[in-house]
DRENDO-1510 file (C-alpha; in Angstrom, 1 decimal, always signed):
<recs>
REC; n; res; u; v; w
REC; 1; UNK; +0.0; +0.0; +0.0 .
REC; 2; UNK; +1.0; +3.6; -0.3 .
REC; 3; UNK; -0.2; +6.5; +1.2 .
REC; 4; UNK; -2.7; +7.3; -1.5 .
REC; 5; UNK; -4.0; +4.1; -2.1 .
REC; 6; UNK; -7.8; +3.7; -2.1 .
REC; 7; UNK; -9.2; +2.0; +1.1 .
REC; 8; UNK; -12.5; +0.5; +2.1 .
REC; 9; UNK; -13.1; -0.7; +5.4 .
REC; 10; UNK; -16.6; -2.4; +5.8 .
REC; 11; UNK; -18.1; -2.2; +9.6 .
REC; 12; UNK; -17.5; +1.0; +12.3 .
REC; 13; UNK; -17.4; -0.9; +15.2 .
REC; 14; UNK; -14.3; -2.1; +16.9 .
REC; 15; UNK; -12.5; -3.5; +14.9 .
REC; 16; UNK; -13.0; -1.6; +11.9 .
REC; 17; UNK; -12.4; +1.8; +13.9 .
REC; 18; UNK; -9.4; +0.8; +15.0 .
REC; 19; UNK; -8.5; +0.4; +11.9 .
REC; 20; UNK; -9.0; +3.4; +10.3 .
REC; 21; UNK; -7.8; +5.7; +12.9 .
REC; 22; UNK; -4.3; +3.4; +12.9 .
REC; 23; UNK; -4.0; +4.3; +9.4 .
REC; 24; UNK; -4.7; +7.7; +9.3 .
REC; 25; UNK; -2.1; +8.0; +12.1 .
REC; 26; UNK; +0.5; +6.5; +9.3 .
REC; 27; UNK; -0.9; +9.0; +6.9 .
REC; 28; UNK; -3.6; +7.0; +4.3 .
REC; 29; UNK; -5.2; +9.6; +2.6 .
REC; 30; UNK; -7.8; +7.9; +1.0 .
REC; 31; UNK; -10.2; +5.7; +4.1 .
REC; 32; UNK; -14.0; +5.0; +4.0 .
REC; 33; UNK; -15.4; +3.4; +6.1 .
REC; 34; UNK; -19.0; +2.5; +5.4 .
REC; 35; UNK; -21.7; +1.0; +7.6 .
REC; 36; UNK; -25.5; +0.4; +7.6 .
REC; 37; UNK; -25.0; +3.2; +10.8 .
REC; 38; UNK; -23.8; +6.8; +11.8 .
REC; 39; UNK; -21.1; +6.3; +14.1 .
REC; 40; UNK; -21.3; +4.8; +17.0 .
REC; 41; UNK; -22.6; +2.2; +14.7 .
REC; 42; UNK; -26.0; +0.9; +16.8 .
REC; 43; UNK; -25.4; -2.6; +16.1 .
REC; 44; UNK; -21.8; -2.6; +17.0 .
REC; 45; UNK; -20.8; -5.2; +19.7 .
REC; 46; UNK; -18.9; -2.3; +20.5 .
REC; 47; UNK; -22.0; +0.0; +21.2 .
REC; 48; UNK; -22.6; -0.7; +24.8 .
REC; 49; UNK; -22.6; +1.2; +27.9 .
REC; 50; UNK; -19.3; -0.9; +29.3 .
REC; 51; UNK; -17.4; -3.1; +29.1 .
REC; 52; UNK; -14.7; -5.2; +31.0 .
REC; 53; UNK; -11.2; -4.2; +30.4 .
REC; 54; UNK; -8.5; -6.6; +31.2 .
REC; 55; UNK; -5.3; -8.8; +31.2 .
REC; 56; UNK; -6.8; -11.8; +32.6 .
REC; 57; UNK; -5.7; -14.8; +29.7 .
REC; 58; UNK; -4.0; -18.2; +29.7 .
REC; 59; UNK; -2.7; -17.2; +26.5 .
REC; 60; UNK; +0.2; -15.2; +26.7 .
REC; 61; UNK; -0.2; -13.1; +23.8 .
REC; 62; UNK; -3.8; -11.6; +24.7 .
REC; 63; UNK; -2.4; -11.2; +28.3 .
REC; 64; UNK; +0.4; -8.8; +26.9 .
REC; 65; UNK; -2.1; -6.9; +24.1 .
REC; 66; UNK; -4.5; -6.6; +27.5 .
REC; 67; UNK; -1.8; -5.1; +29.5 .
REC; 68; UNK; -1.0; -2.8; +26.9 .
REC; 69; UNK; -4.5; -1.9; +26.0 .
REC; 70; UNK; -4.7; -0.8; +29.5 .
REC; 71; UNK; -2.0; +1.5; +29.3 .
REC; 72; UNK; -3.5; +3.1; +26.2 .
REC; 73; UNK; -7.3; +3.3; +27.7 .
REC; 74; UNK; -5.5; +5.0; +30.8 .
REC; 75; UNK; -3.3; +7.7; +28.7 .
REC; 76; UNK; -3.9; +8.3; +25.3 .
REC; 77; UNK; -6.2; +11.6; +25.0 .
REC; 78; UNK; -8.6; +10.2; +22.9 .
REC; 79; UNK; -10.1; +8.1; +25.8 .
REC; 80; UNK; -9.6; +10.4; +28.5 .
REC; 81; UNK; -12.1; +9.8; +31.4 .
REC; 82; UNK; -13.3; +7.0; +30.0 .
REC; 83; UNK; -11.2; +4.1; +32.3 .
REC; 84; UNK; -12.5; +3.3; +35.6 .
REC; 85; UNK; -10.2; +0.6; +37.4 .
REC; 86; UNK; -12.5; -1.0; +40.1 .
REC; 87; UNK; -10.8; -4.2; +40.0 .
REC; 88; UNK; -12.5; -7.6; +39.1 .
REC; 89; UNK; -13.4; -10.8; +40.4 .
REC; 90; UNK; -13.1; -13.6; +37.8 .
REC; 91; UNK; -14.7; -16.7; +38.7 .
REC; 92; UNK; -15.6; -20.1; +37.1 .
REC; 93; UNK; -18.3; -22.9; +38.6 .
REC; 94; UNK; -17.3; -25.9; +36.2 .
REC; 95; UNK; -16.2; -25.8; +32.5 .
REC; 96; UNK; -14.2; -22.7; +32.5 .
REC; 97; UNK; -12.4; -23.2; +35.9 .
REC; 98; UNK; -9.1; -24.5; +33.7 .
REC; 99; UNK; -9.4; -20.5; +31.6 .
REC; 100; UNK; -9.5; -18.9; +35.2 .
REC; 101; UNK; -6.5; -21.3; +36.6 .
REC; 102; UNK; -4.7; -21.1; +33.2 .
REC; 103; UNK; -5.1; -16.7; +33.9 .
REC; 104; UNK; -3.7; -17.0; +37.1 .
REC; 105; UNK; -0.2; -18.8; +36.2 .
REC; 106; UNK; -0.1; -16.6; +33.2 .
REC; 107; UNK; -0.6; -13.3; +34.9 .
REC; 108; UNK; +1.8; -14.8; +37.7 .
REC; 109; UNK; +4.6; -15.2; +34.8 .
REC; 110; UNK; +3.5; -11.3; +33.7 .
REC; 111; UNK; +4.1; -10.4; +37.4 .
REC; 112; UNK; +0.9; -8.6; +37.3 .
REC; 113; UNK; +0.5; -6.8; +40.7 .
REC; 114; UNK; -1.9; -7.9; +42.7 .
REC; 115; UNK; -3.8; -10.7; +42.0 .
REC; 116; UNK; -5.3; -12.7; +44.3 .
REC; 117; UNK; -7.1; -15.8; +44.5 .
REC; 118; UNK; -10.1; -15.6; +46.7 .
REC; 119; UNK; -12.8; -17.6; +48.6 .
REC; 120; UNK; -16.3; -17.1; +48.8 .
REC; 121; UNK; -16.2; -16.3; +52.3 .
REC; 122; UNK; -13.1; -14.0; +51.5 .
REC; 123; UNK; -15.2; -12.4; +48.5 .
REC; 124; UNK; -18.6; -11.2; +51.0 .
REC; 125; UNK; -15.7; -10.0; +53.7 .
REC; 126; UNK; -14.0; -7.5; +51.7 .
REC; 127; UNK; -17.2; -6.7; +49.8 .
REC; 128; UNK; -20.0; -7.0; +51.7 .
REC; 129; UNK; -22.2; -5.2; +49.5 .
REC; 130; UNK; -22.7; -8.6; +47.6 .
REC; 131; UNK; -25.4; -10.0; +49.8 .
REC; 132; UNK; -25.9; -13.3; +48.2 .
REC; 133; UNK; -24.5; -16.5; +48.5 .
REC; 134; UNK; -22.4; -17.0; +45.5 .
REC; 135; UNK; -23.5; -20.4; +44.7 .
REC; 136; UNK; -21.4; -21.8; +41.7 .
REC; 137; UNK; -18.7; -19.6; +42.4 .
REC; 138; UNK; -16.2; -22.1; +42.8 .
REC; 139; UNK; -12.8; -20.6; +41.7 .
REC; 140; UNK; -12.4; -16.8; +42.2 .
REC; 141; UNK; -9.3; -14.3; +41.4 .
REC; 142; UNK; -9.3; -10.7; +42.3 .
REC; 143; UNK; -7.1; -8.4; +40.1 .
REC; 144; UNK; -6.8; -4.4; +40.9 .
REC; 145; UNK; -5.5; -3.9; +37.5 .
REC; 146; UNK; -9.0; -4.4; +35.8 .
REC; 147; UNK; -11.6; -2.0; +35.2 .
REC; 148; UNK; -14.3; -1.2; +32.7 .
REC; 149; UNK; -14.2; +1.2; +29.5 .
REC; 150; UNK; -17.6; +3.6; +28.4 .
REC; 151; UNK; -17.6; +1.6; +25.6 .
REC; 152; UNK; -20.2; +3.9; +23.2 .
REC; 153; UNK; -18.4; +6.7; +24.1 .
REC; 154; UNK; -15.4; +5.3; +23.1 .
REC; 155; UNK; -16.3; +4.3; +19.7 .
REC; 156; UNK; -17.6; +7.8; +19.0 .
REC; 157; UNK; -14.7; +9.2; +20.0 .
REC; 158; UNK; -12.4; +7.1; +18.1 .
REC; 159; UNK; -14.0; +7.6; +15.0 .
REC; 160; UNK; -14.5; +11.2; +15.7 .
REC; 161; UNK; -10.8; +11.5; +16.2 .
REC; 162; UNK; -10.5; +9.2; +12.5 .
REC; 163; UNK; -12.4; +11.6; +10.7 .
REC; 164; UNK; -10.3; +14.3; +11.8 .
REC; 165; UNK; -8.2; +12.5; +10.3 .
REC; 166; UNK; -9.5; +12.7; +7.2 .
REC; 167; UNK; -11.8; +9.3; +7.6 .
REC; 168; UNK; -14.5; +9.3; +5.4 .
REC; 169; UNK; -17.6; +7.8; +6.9 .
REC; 170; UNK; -20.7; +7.0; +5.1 .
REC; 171; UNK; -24.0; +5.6; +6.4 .
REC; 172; UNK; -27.6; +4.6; +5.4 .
REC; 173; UNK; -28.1; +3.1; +2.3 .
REC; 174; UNK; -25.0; +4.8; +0.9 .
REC; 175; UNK; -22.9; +3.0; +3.4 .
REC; 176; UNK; -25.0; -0.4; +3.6 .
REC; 177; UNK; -22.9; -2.8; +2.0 .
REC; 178; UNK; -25.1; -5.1; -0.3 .
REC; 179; UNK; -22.4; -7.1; -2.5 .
REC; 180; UNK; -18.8; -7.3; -3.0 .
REC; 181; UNK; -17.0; -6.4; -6.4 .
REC; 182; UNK; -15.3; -9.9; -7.7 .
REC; 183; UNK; -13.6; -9.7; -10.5 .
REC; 184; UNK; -13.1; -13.1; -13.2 .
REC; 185; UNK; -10.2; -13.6; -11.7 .
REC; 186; UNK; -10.9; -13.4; -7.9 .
REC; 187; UNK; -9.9; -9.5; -7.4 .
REC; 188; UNK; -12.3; -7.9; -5.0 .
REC; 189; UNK; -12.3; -4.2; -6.6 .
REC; 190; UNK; -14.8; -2.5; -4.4 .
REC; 191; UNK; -18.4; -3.1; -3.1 .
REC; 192; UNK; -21.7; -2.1; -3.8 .
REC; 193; UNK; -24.7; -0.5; -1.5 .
REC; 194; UNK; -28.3; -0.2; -1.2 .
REC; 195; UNK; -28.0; +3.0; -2.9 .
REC; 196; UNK; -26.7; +1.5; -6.0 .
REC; 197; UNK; -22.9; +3.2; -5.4 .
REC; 198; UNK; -20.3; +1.1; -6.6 .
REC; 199; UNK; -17.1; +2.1; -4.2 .
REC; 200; UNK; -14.1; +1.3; -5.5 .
REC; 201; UNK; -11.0; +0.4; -3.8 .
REC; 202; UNK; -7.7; -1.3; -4.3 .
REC; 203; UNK; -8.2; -2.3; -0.7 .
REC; 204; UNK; -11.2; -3.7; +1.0 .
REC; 205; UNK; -11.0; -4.6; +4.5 .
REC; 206; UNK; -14.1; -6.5; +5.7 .
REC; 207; UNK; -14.3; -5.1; +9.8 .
REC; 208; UNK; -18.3; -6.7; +9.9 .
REC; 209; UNK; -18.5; -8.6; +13.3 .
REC; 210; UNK; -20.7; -11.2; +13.9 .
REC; 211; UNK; -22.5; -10.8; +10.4 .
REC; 212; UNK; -19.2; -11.7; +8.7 .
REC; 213; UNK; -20.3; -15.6; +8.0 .
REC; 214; UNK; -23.1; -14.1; +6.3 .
REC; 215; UNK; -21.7; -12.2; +3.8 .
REC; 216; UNK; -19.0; -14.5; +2.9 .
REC; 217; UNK; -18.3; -17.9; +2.6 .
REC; 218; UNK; -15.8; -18.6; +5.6 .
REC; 219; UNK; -15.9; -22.5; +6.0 .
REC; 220; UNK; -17.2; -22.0; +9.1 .
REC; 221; UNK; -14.9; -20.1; +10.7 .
REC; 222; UNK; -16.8; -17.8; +12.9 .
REC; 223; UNK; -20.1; -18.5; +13.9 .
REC; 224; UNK; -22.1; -15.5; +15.2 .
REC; 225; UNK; -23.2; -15.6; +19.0 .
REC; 226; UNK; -25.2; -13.1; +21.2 .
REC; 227; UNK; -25.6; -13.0; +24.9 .
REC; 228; UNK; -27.9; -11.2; +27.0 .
REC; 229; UNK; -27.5; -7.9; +28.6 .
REC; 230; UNK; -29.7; -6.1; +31.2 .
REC; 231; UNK; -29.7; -2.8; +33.1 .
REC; 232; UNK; -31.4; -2.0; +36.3 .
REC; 233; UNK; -31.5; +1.2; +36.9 .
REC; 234; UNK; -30.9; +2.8; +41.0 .
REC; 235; UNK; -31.7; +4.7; +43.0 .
REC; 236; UNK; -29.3; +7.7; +44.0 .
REC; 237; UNK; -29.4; +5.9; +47.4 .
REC; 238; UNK; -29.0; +2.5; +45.9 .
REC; 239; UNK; -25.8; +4.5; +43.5 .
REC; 240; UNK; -24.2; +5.4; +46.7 .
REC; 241; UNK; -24.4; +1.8; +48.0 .
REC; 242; UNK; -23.2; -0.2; +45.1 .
REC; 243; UNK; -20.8; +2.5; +43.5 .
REC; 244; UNK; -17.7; +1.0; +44.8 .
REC; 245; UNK; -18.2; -3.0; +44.4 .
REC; 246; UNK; -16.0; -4.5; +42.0 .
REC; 247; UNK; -17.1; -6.0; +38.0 .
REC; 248; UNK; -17.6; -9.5; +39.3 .
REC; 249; UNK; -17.9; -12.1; +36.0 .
REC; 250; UNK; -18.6; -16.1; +36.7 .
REC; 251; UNK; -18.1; -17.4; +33.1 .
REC; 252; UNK; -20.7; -19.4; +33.2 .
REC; 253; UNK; -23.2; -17.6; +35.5 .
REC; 254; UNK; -23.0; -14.0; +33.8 .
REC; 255; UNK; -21.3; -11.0; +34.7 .
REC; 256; UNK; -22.5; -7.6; +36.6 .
REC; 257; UNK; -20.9; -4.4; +37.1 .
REC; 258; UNK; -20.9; -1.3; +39.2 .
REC; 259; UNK; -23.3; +1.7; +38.3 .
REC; 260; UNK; -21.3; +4.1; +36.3 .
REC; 261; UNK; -22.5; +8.0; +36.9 .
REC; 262; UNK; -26.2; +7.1; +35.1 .
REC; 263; UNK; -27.1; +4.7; +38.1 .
REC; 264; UNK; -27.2; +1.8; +35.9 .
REC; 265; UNK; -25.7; -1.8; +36.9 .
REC; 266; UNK; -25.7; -4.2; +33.5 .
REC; 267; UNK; -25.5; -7.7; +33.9 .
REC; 268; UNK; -25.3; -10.5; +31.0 .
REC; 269; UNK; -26.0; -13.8; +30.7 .
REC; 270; UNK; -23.0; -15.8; +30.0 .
REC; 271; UNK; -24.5; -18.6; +27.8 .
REC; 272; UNK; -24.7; -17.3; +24.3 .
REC; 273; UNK; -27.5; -17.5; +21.6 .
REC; 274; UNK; -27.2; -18.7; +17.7 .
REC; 275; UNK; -29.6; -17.8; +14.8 .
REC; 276; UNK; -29.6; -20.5; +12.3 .
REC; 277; UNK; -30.9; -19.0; +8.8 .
REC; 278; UNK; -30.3; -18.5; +5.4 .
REC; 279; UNK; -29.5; -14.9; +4.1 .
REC; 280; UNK; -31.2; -13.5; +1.3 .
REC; 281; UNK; -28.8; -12.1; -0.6 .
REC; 282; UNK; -25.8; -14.6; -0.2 .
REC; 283; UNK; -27.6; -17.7; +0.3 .
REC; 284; UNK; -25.3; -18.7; +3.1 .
REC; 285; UNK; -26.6; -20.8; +5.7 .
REC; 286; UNK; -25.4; -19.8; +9.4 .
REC; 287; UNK; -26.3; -17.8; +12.5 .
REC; 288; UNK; -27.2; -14.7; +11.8 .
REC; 289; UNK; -27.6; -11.6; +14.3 .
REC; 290; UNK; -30.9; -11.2; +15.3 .
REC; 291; UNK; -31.1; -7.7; +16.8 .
REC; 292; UNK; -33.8; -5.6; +18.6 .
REC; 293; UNK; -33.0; -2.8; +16.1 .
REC; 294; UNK; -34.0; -4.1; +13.5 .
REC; 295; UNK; -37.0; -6.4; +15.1 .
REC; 296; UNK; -38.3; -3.8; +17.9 .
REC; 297; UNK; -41.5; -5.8; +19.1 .
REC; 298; UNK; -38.8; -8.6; +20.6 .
REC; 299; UNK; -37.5; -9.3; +23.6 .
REC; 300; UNK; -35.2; -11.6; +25.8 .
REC; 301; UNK; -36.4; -15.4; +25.5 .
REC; 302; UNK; -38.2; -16.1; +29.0 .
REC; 303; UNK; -35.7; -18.9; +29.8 .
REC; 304; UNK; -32.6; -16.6; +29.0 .
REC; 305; UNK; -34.4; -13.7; +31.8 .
REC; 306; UNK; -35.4; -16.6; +33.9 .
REC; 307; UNK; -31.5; -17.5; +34.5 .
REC; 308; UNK; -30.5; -14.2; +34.3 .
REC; 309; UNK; -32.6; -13.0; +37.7 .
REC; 310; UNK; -31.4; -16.9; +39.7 .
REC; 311; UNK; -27.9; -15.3; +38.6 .
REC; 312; UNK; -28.6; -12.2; +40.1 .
REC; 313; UNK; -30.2; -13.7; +43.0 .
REC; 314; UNK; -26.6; -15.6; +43.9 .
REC; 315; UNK; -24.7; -12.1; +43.9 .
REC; 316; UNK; -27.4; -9.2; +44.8 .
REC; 317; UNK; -30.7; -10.9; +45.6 .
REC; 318; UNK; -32.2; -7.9; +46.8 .
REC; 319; UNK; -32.1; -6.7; +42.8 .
REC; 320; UNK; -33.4; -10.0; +41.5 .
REC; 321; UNK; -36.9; -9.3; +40.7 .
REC; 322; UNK; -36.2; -5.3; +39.4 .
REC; 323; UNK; -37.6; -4.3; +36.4 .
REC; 324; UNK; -35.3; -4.5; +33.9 .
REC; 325; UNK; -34.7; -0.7; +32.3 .
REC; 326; UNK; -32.6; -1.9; +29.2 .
REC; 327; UNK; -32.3; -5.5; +27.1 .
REC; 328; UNK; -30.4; -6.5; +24.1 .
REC; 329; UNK; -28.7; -9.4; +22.4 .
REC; 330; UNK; -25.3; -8.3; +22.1 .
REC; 331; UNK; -23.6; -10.1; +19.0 .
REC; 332; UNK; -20.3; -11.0; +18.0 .
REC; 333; UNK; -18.4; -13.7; +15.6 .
REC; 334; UNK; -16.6; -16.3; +17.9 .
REC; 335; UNK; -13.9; -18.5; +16.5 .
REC; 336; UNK; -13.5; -21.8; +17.9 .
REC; 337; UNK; -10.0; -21.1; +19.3 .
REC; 338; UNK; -11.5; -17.9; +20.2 .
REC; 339; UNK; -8.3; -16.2; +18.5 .
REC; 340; UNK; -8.9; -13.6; +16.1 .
REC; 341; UNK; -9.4; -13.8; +12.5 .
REC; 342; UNK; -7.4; -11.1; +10.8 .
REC; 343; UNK; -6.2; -12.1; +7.5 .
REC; 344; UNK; -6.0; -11.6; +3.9 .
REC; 345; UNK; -8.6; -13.6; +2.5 .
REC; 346; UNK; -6.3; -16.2; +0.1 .
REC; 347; UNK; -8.8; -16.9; -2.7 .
REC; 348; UNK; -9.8; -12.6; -3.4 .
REC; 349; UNK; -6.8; -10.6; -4.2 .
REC; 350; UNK; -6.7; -7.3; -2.6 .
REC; 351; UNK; -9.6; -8.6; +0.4 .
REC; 352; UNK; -8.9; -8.6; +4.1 .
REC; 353; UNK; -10.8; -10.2; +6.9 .
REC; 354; UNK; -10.7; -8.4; +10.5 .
REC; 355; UNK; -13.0; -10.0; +12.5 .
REC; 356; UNK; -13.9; -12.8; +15.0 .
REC; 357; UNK; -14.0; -10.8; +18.2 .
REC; 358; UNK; -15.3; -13.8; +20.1 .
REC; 359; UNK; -16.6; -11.4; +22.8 .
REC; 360; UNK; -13.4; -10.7; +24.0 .
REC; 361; UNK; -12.0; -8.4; +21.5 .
REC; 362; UNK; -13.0; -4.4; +22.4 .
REC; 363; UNK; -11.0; -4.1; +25.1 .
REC; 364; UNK; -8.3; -4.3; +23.0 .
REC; 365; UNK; -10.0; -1.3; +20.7 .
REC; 366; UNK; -7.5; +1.3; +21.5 .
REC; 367; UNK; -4.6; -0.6; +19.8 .
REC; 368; UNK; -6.0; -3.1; +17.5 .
REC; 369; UNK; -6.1; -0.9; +14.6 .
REC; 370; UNK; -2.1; -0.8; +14.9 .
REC; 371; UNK; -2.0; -4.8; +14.1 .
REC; 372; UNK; -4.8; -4.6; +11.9 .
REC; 373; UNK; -2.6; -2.1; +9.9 .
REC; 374; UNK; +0.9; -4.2; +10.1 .
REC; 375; UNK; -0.8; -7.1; +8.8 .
REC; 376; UNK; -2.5; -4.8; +5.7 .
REC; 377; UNK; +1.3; -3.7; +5.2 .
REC; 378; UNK; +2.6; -7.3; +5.1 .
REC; 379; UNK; +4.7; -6.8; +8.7 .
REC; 380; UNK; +2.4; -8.1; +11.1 .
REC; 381; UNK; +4.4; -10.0; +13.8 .
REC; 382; UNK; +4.8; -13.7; +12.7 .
REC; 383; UNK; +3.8; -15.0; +15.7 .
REC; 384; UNK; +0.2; -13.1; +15.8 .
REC; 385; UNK; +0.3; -13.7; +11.9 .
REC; 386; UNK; +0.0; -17.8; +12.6 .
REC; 387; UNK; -2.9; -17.3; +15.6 .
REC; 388; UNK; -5.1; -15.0; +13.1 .
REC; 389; UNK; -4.8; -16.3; +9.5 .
REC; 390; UNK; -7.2; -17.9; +7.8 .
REC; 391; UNK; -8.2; -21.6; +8.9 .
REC; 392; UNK; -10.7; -23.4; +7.3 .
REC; 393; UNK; -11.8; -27.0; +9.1 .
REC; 394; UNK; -10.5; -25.9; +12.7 .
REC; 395; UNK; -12.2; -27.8; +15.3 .
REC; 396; UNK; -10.8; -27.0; +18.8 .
REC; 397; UNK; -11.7; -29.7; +21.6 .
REC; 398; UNK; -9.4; -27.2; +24.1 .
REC; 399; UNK; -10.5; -27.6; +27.4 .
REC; 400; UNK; -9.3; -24.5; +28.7 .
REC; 401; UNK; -11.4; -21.8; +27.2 .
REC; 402; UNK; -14.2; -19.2; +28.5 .
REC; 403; UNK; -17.6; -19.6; +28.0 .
REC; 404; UNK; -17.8; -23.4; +27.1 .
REC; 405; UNK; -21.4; -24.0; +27.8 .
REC; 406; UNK; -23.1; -25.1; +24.9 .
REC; 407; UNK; -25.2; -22.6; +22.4 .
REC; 408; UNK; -28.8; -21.7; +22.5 .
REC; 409; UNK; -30.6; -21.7; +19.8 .
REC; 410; UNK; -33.1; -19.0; +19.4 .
REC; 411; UNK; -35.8; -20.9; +17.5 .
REC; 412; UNK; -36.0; -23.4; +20.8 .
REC; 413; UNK; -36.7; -20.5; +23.0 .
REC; 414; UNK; -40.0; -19.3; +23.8 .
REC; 415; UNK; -41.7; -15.8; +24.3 .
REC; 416; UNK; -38.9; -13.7; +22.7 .
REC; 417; UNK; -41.2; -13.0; +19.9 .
REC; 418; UNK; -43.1; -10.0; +19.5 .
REC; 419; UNK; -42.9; -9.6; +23.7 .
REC; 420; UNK; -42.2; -6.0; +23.7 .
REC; 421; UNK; -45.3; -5.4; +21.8 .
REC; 422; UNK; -47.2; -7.7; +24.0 .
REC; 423; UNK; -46.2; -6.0; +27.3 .
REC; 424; UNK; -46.2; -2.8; +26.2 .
REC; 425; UNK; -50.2; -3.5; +25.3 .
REC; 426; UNK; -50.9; -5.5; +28.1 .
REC; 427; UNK; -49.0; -2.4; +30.4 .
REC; 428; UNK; -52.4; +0.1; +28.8 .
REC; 429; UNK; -54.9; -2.1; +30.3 .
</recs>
């Protein structure tokens, strides 16, 4: 590439951010990004009110990236005011106790300052706002070093700082991607929108999350997942009792953090959801996001709030049957190594894959456009290079991974379905 060459990135959330501010740092003249959105893009995993920042990882190389993302969220100007360092608690019941003990030799080996592994009965002493009995939280390690990110925030900003950059964005239909430009020979030469536009680029960098498998044929290497997100919203009393508990996340029993200056806590589910269907346009069959944008009469599946509230009830009981102020399904494409996917694409000259977040990936926001960039310039470090290229017919039976439990499909789950609608009627009688 050279500075004037024509670029396309496809998708303004994380990822594709990232990217374009990284290479209008190196001085790209020419960057568009385009996305179905105005920035922050609404359906970005990345558009959220928080989310966890941290080192925790048994694998070494996402450990280092975390610790340096963490130093970036806590100086570079861009984010300033948007890291808050409560500390976490991560925790485990059964399938991903061997991630949390693999995170705890690894951040030993990082001498990351701190850490501490911690009992239930150590956990309600030193926090005794969390009232309940944590049930099923069977392996527990407290590091200061974490925090959490205002994640919306920080995906305007970054973007904002891109187009002052020179970034072009472009939304609506001018900027929803409907088909890429293949040429005879394999050559992706642009894309084409909803408008009509054909954008041509010599390079097109395809930044789309969890509806990635969708648009292309990836041999089913990233499958698109959601999970379950809540907010209750407090008091100014109940603000002033919570506002200093740590982020506490059991893998497999969902994660809740501490009200930020709105009053909100959000919680999640940690199970996540797949939508098997078949896209229009590309004919690929595969999960598919299935967002409350875009379907605004549904709701959370009645088993998925069901666990949600007994989740609650093990941490903060006395919150377990509030209303809850906010729902979405939060979706991102997971690997099944749960590494990255960022990679030209080996069959379409000039096309580039930067994806496959696996709901671990916007903490690294604030640096990930660098790598992104060093692999789109040919010098991305060998060792990341063999973790995030392509990899067709991977089937990890690793052990020693997050979030282990077994997807949900969202055809097998009942009263999601036009429940917003349903409520909101039945709430005028």
């Amino acid at each position: 590439m050279t500075p004037d060459s024509d670029i396309c990135i496809i998708g303004a959330g994380a990822f594709g951010t990232s990217t374009a501010y990284h290479l209008s740092l190196r001085g790209y003249k020419n960057i568009r990004v385009l996305d179905r959105y105005p920035s922050p893009s609404c359906e970005a995993a990345a558009n959220d009110l928080n989310k966890v920042i941290r080192s925790d990882y048994n694998e070494p190389l996402y450990a280092t990236l975390g610790l340096e993302a963490i130093e970036a969220w806590k100086t570079e100007k861009v984010f300033e005011g948007l890291y808050h360092q409560p500390g976490w608690i991560l925790s485990a019941q059964n399938l991903s106790v061997p991630f949390v003990e693999g995170s705890i030799e690894t951040s030993k080996r990082l001498q990351v300052k701190g850490m501490e592994v911690m009992s239930v009965g150590q956990i309600r002493k030193r926090f005794p706002v969390f009232t309940g009995g944590l049930d099923g939280w069977n392996i527990n390690v407290w590091n200061p070093t974490a925090g959490w990110a205002s994640a919306r925030e920080a995906l305007r900003r970054m973007a904002l700082a891109a187009q002052e950059n020179g970034v072009e964005y472009i939304s609506g239909d001018e900027g929803w991607m409907k088909e890429m430009i293949i040429s005879s020979s394999g050559e992706c030469t642009g894309v084409i929108t909803m408008d009509g536009n054909v954008h041509t680029a010599e390079v097109v960098v395809l930044a789309t999350g969890a509806w990635t498998p969708s648009l292309i044929d990836l041999s089913d290497q990233l499958t698109a997942k959601g999970h379950s997100i809540a907010h209750i919203q407090l008091s100014p009393a109940e603000q002033k009792r919570y506002e200093d508990m740590p982020i506490m996340d059991n893998l497999e029993l969902g994660y809740f953090f501490p009200p930020g200056p709105d009053g909100i806590i959000k919680l999640a589910h940690s199970n996540f959801i797949t939508n098997t269907t078949t896209d229009a346009t590309t004919g690929i069959t595969t999960s598919i996001p299935h967002t409350f944008t875009q379907h605004p009469s549904d709701d959370l599946p009645f088993e998925i709030e069901a666990q949600m509230r007994s989740n609650i009830g093990r941490v903060l009981p006395e919150l377990s049957s509030r209303e809850f102020s906010y729902t979405r399904i939060c979706w991102d494409a997971d690997t099944s190594d749960r590494h990255f996917l960022i990679t030209p694409h080996p069959d379409h000259q000039n096309l580039f894959l930067a994806a496959g977040g696996s709901a671990h990936g916007f903490k690294f926001m604030p640096i990930l456009g660098k790598y992104i960039s060093d692999m789109l310039e040919g010098n991305l470090d060998p060792e990341m290079a063999r973790v995030w290229a392509w990899r067709p017919g991977q089937v990890s039976n690793l052990k020693n991974l997050a979030h282990l439990d077994p997807e949900m499909e969202l055809r097998d789950l009942t009263g999601w379905m036009g429940r917003r609608k349903r409520e909101a009627e039945h709430a005028k009688l």
